[in-house]
N, C-alpha and C positions, 0 to 999 in steps of 0.2 A: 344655152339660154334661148328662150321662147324670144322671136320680134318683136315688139311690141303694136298690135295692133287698134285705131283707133276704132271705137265704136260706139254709136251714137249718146249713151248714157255715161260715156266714162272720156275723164276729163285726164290733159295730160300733167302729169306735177306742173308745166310752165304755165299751162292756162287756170291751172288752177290759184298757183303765188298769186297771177295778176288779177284775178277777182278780187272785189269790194268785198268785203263783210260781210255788207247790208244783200248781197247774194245768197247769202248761206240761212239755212233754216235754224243753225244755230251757229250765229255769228262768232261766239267767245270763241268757239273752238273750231270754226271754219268748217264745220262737216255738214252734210245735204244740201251740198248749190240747188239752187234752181232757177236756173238758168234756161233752161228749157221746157217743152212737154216733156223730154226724154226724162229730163231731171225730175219733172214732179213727180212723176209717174215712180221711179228710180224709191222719192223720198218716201211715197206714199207706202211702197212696198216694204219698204225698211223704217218705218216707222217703228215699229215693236220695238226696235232694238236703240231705238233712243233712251236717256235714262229720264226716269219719270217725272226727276225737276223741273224739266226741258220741255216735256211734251205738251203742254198747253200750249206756248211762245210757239213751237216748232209747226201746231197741227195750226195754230190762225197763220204763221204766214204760208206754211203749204196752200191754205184756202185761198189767202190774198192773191198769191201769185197766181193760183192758178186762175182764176177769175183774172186778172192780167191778162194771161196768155190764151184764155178760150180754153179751159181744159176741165173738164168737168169730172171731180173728186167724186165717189160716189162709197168712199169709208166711213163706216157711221163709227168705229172708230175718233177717227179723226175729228169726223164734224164734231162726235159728244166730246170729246176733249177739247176743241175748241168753242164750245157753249153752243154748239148750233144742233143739238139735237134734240 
């Protein structure tokens, strides 16, 4: 078995249990922290593969956060799903 190594967009199972919800880009089921740039950036990429219920909710807080952390989105994707296009 591979070590496991950390790296900057990838989170360990324990830091991940001890996230808030209110972290996650979709909270119900705990997936797209963002927690970081490394994370929006992470969410932003994987956005597609969200399922389509979700991705309204998913692309405003990607926006929100990143606007938080100084990180400037530049998915028109994202923004049109999240009404900003």
């Amino acid at each position: 078995m591979a070590p496991k190594t950390k790296t900057p967009d990838r989170l360990t199972v324990e830091e991940r249990r001890e996230l808030p919800a209110s972290t996650f880009g979709i909270p119900e089921t705990r997936e797209f922290p963002l927690v970081d740039a490394a994370h929006i950036r992470a969410a932003e990429a994987y956005f597609r593969y969200a399922p389509d219920d979700r991705k309204a909710a998913l692309a405003r807080r990607i926006l929100a956060r990143a606007r938080e952390m100084g990180v400037d989105v530049r998915s028109r994707v994202i923004r049109g799903w999240a009404g900003e296009a």
